[in-house]
N, CA, C and O atoms as CSV, one atom per row, in Angstrom:
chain,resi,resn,atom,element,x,y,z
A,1,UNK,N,N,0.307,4.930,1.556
A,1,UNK,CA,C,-0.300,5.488,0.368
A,1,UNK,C,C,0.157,4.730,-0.883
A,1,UNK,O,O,-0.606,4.749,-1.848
A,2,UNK,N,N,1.447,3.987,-0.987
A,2,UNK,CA,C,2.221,3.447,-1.828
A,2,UNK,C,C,1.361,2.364,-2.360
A,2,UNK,O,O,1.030,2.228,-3.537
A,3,UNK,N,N,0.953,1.415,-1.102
A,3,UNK,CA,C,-0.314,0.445,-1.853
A,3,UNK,C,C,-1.655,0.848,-2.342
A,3,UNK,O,O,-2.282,0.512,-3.347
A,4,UNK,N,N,-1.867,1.475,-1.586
A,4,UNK,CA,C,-3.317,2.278,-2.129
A,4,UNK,C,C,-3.115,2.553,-4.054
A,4,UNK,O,O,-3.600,2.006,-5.045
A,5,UNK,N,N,-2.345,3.451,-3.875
A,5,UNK,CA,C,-2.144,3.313,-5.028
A,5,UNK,C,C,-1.800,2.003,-6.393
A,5,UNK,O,O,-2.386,1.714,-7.437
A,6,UNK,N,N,-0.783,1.575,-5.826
A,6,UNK,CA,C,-0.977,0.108,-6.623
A,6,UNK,C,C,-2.205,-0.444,-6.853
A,6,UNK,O,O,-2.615,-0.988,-7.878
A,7,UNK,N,N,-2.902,-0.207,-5.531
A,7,UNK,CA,C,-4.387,-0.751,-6.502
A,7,UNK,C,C,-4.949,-0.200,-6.891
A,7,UNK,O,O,-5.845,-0.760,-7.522
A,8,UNK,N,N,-4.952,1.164,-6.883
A,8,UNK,CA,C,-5.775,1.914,-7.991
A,8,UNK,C,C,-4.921,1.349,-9.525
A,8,UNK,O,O,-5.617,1.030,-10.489
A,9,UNK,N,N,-3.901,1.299,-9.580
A,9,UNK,CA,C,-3.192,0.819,-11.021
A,9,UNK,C,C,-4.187,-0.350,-11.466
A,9,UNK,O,O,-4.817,-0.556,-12.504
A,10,UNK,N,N,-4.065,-1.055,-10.207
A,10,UNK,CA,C,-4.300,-2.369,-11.096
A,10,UNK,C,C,-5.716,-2.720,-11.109
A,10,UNK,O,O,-6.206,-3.625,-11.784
A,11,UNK,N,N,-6.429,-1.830,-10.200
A,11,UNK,CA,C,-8.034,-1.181,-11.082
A,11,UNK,C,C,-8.297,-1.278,-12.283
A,11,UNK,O,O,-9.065,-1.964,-12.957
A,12,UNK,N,N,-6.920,0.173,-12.630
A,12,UNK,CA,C,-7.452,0.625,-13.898
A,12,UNK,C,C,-6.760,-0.312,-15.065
A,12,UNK,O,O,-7.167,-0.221,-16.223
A,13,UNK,N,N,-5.801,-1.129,-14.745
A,13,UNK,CA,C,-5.262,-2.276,-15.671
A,13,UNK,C,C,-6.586,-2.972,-15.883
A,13,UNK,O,O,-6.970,-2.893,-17.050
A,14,UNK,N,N,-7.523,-3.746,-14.925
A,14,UNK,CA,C,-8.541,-4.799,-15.177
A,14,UNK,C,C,-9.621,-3.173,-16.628
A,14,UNK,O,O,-10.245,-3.433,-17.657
A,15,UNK,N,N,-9.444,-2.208,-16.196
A,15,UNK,CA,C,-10.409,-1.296,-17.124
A,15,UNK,C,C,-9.543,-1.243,-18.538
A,15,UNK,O,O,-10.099,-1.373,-19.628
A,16,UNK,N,N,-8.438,-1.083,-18.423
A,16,UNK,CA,C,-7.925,-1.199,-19.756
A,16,UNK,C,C,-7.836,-2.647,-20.775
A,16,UNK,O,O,-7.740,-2.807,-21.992
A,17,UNK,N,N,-7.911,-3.474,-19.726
A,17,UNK,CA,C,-8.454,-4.819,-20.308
A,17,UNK,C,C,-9.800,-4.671,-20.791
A,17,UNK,O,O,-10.030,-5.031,-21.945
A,18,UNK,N,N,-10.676,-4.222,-20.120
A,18,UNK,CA,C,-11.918,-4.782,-20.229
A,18,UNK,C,C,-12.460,-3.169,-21.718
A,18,UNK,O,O,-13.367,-2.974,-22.527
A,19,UNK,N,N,-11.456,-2.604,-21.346
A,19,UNK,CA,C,-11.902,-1.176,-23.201
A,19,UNK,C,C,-11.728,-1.742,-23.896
A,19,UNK,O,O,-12.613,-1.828,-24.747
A,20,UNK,N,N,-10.344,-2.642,-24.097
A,20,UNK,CA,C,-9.754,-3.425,-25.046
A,20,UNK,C,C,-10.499,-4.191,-26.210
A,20,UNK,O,O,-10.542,-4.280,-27.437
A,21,UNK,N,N,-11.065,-4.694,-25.035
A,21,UNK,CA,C,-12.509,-5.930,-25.976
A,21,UNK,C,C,-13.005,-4.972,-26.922
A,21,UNK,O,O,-13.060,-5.352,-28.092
A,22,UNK,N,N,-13.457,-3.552,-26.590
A,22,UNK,CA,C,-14.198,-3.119,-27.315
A,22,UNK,C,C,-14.048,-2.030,-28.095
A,22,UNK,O,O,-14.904,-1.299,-28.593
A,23,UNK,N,N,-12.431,-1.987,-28.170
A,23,UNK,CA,C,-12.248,-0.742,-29.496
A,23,UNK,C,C,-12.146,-1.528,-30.767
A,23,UNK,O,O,-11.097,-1.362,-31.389
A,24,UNK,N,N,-12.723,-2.068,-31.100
A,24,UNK,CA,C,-12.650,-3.126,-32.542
A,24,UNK,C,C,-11.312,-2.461,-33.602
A,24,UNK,O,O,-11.452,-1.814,-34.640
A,25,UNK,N,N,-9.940,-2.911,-32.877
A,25,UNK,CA,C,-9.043,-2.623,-33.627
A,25,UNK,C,C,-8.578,-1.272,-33.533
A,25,UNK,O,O,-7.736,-0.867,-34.334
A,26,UNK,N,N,-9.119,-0.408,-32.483
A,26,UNK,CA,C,-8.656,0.918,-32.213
A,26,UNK,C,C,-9.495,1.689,-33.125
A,26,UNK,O,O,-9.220,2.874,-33.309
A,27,UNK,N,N,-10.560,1.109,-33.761
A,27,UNK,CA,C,-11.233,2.224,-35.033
A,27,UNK,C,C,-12.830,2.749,-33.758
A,27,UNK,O,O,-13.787,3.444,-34.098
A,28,UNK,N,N,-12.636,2.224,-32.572
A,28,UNK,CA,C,-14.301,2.255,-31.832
A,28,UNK,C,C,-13.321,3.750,-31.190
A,28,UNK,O,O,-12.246,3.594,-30.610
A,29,UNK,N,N,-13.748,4.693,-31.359
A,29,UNK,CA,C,-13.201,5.785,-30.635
A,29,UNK,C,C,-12.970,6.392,-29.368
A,29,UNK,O,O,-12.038,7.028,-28.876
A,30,UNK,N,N,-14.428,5.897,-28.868
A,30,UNK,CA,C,-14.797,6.114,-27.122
A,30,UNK,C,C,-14.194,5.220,-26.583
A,30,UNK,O,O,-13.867,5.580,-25.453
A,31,UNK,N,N,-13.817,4.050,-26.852
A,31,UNK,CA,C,-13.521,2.871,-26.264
A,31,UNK,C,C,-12.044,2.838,-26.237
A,31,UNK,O,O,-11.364,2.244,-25.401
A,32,UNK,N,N,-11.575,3.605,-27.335
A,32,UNK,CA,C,-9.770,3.435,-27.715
A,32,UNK,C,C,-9.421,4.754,-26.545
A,32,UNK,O,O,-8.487,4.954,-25.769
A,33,UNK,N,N,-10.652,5.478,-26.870
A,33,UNK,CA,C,-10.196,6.639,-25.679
A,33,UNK,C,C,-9.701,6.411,-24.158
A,33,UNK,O,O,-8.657,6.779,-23.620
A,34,UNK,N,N,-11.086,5.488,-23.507
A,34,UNK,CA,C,-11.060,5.104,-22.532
A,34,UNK,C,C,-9.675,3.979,-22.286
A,34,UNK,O,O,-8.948,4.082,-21.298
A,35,UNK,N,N,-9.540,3.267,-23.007
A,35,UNK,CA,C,-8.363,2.538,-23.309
A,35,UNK,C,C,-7.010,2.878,-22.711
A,35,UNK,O,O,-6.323,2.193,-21.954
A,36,UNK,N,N,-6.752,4.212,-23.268
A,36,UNK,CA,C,-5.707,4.933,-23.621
A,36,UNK,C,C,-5.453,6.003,-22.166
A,36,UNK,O,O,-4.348,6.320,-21.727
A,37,UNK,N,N,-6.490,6.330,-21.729
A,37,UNK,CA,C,-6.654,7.187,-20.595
A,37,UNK,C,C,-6.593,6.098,-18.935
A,37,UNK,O,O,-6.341,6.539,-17.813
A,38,UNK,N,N,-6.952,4.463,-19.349
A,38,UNK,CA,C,-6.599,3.893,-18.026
A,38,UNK,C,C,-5.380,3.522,-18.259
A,38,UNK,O,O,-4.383,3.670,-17.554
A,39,UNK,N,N,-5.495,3.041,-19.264
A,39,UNK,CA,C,-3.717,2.895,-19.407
A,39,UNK,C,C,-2.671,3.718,-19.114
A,39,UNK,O,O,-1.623,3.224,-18.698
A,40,UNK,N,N,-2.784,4.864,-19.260
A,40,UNK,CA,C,-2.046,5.873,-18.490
A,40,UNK,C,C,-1.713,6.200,-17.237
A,40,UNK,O,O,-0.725,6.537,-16.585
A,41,UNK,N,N,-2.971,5.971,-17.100
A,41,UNK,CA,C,-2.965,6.055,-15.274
A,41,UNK,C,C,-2.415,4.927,-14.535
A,41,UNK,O,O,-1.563,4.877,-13.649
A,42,UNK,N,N,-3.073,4.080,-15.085
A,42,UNK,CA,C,-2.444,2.474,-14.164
A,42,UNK,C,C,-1.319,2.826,-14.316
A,42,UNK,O,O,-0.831,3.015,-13.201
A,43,UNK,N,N,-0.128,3.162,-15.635
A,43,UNK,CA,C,1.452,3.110,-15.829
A,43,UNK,C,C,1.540,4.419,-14.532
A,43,UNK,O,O,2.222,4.388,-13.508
A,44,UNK,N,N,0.766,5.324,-14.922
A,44,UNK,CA,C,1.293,6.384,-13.142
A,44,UNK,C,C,1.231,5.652,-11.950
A,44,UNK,O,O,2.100,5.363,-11.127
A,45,UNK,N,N,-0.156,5.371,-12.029
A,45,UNK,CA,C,0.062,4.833,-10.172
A,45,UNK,C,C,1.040,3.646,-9.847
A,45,UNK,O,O,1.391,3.520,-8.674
A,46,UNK,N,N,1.573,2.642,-10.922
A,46,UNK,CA,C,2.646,1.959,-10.894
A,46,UNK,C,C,3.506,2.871,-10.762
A,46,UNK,O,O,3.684,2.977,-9.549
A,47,UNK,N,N,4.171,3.622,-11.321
A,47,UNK,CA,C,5.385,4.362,-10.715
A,47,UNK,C,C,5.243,5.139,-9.502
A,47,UNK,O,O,6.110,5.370,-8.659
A,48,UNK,N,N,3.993,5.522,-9.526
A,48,UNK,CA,C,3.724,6.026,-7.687
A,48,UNK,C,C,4.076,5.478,-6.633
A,48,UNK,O,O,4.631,5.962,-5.647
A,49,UNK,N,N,3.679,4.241,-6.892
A,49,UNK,CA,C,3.443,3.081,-5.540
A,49,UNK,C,C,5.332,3.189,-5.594
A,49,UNK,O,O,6.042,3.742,-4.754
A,50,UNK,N,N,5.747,2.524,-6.761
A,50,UNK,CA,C,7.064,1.813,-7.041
A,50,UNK,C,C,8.362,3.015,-6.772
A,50,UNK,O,O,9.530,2.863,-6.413
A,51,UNK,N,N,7.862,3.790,-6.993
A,51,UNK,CA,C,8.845,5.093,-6.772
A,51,UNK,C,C,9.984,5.064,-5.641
A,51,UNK,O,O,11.186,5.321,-5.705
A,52,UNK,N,N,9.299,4.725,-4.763
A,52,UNK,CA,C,10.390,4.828,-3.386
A,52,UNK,C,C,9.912,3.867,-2.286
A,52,UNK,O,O,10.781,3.434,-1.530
A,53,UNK,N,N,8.366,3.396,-2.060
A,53,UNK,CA,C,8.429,2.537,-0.879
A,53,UNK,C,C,7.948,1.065,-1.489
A,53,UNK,O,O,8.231,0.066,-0.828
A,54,UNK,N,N,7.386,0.953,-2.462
A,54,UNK,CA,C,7.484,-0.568,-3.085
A,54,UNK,C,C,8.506,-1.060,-4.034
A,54,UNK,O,O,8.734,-0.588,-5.148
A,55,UNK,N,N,9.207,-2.250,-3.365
A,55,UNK,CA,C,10.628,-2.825,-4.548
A,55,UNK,C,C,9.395,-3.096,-6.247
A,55,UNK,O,O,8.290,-3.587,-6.478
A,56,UNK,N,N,10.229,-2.579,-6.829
A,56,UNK,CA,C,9.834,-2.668,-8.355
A,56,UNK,C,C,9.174,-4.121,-8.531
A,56,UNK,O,O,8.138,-4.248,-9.183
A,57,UNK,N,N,9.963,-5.465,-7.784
A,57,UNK,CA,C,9.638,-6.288,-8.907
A,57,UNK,C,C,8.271,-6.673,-8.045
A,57,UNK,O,O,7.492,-7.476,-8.557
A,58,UNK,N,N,8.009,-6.176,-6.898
A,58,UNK,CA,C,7.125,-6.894,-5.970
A,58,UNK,C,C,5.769,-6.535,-6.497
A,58,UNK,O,O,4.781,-7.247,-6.674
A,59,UNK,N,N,5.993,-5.051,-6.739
A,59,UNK,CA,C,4.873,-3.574,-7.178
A,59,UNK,C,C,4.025,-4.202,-8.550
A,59,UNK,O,O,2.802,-4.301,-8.649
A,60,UNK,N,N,5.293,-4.680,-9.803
A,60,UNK,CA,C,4.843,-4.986,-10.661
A,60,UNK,C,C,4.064,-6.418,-11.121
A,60,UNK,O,O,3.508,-6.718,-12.177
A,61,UNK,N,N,4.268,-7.162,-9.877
A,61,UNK,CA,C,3.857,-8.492,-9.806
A,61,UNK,C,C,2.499,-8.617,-9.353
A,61,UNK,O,O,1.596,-9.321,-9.807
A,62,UNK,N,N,2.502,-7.590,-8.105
A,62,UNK,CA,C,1.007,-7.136,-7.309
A,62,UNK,C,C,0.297,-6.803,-8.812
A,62,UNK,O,O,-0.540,-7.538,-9.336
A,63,UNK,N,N,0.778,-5.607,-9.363
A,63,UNK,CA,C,0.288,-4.900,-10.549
A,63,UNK,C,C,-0.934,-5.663,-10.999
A,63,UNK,O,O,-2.159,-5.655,-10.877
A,64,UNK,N,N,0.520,-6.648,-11.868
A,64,UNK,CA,C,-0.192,-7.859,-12.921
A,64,UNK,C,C,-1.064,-8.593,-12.478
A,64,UNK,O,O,-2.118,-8.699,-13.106
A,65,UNK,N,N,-0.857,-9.317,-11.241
A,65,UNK,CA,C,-1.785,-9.922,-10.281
A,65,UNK,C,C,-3.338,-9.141,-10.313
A,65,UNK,O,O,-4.392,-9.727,-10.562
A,66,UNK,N,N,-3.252,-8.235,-10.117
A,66,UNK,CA,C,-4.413,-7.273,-10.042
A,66,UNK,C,C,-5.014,-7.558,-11.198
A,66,UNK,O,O,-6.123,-8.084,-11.107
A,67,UNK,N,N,-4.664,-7.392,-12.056
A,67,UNK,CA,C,-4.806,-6.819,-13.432
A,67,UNK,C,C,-5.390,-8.166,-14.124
A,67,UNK,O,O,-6.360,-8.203,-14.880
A,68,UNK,N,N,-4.564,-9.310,-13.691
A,68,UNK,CA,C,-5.058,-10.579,-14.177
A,68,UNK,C,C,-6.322,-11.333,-13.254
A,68,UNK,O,O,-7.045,-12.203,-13.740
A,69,UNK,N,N,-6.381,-11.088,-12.558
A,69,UNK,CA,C,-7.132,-11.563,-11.471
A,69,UNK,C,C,-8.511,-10.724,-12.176
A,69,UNK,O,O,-9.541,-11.295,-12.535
A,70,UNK,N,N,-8.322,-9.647,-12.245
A,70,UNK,CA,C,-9.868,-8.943,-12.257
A,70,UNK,C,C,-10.145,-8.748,-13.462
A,70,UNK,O,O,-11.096,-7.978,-13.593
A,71,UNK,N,N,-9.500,-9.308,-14.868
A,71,UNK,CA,C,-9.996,-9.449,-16.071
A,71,UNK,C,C,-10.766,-10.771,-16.020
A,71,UNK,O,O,-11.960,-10.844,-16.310
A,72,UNK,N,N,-9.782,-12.145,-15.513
A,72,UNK,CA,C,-10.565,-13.434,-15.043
A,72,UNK,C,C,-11.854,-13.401,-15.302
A,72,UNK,O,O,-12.526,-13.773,-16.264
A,73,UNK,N,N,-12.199,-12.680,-13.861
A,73,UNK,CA,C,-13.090,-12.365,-13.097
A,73,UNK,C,C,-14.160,-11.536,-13.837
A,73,UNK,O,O,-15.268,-12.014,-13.596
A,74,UNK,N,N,-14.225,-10.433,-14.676
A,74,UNK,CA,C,-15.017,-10.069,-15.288
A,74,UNK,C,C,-15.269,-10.526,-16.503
A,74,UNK,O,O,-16.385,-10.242,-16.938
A,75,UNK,N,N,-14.225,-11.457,-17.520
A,75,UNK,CA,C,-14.792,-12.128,-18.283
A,75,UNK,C,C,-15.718,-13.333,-17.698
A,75,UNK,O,O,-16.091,-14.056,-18.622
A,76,UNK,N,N,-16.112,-13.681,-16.645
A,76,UNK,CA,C,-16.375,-14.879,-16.526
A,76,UNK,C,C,-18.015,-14.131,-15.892
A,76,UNK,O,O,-19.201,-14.365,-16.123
A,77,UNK,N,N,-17.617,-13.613,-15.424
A,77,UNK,CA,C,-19.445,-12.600,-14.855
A,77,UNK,C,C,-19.792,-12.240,-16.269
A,77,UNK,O,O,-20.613,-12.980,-16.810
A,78,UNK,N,N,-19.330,-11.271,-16.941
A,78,UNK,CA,C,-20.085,-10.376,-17.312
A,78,UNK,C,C,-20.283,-10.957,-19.075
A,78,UNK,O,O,-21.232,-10.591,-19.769
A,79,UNK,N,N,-19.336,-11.776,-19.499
A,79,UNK,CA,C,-18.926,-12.105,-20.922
A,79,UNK,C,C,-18.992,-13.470,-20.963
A,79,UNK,O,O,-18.699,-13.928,-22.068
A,80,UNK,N,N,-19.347,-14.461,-19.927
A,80,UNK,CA,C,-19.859,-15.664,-19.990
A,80,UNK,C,C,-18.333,-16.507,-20.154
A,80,UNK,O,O,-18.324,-17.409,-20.992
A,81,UNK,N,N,-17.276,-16.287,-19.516
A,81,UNK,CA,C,-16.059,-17.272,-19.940
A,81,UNK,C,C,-16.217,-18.514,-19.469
A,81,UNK,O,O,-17.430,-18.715,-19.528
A,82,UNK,N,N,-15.693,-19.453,-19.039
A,82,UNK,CA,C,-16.098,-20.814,-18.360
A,82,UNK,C,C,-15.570,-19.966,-17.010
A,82,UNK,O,O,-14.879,-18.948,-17.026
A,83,UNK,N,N,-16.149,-20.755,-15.705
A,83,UNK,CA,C,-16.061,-20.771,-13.927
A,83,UNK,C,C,-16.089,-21.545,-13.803
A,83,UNK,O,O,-17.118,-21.936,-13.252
A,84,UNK,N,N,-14.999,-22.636,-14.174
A,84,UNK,CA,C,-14.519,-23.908,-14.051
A,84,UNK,C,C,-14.227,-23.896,-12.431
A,84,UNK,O,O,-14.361,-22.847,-11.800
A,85,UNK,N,N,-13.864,-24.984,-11.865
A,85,UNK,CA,C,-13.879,-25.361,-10.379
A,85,UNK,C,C,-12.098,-24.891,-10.692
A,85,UNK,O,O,-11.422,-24.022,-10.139
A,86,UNK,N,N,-11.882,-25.472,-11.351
A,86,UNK,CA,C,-9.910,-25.781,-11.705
A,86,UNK,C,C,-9.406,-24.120,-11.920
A,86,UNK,O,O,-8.537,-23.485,-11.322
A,87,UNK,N,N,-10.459,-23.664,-13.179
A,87,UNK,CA,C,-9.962,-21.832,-12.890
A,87,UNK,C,C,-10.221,-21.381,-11.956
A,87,UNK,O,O,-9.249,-21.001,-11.303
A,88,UNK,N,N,-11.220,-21.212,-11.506
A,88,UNK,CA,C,-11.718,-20.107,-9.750
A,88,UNK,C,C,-10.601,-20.978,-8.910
A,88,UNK,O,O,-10.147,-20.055,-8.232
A,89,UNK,N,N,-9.983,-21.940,-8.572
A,89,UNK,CA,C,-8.900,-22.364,-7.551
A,89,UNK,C,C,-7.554,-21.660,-8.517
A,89,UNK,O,O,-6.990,-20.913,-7.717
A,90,UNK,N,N,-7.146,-21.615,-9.259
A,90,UNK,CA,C,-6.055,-21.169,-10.009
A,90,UNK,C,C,-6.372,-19.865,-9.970
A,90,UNK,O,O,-5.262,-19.334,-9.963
A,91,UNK,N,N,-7.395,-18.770,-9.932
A,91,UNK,CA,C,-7.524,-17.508,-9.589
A,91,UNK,C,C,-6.794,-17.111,-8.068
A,91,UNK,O,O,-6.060,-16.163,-7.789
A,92,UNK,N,N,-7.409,-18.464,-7.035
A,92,UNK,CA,C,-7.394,-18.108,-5.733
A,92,UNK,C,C,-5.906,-18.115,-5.049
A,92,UNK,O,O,-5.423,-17.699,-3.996
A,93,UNK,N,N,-5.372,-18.902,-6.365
A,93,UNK,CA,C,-3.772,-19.558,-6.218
A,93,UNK,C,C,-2.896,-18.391,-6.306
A,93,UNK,O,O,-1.912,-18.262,-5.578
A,94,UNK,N,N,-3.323,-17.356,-7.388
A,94,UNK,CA,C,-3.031,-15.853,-8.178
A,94,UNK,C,C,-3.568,-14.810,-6.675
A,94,UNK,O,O,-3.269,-13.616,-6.701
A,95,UNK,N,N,-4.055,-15.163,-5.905
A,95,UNK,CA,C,-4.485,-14.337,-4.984
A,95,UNK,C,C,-3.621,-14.536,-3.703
A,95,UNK,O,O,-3.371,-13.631,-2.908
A,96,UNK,N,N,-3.304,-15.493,-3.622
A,96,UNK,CA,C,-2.589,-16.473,-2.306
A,96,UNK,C,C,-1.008,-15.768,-2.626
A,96,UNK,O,O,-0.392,-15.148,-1.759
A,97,UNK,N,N,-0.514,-15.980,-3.967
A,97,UNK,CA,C,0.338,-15.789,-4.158
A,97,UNK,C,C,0.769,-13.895,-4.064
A,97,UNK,O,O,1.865,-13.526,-3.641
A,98,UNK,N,N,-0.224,-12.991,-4.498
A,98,UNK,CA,C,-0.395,-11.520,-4.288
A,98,UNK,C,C,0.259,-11.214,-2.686
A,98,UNK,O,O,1.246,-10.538,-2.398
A,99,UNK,N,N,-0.702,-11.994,-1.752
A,99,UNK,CA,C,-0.851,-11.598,-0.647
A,99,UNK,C,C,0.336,-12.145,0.106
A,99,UNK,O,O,0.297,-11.865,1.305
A,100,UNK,N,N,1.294,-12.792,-0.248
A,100,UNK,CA,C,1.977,-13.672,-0.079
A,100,UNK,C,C,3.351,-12.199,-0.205
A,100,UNK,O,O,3.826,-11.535,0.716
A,101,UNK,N,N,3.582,-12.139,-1.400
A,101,UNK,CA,C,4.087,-10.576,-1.882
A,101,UNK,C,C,4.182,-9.844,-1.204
A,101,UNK,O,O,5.328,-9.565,-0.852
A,102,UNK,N,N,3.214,-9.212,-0.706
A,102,UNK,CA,C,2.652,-8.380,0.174
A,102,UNK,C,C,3.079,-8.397,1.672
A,102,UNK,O,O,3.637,-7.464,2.249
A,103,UNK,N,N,2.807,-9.346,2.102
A,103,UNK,CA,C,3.229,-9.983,3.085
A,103,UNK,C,C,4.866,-9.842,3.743
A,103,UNK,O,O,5.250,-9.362,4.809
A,104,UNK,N,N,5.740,-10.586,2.423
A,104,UNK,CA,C,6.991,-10.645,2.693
A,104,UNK,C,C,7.831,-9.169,1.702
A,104,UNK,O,O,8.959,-9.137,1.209
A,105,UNK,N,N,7.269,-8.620,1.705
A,105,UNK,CA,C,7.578,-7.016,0.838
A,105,UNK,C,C,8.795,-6.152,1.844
A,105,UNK,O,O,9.870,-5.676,1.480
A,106,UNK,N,N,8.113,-6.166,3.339
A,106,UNK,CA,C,9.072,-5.910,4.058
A,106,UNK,C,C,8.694,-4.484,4.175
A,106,UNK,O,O,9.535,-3.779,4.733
A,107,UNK,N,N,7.401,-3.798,3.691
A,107,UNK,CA,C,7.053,-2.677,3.628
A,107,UNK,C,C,5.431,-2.265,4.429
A,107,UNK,O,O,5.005,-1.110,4.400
């Protein structure tokens, strides 16, 4: 259940990225809301996962991983970023390295 959760965190990390764009300075209200409400949660299900069966630094690395990986990824679909050959392999590198984590976690 410990990972499950981690990725729900780092779900809602790529959602708190992606409100971000659009509370123009925290004055967009719905958006600072939504903001504020994944952000919360991702910081819970990080301490969920991390609580007792994932080592902290592994949990928080997966986290970020998550979190960075799927902002990438939706700036580049949905907001037009570059999908350079060199970024999508440096994404996959960020993925290699997750699973890698995961892997040697020991959990």
């Amino acid at each position: 259940m410990a990972w499950f959760y981690l990725a729900l965190g780092g779900l809602l990390e790529i959602g708190f990225t992606t409100c971000l764009r659009f509370t123009d300075g925290f004055k967009n209200v719905p958006w600072t809301l939504a903001f504020v409400v994944c952000i919360g949660l991702s910081m819970l299900f990080l301490d969920m996962a991390t609580r007792s069966a994932i080592p902290l630094g592994t949990g928080y690395a997966i986290w970020t991983g998550i979190g960075a990986i799927g902002t990438v990824l939706i700036g580049m679909v949905w907001f037009g970023e570059p999908a350079s050959l060199v970024r999508v392999l440096l994404v996959l590198g960020v993925v290699g390295c997750i699973a890698g984590l995961k892997l040697t976690s020991g959990h």
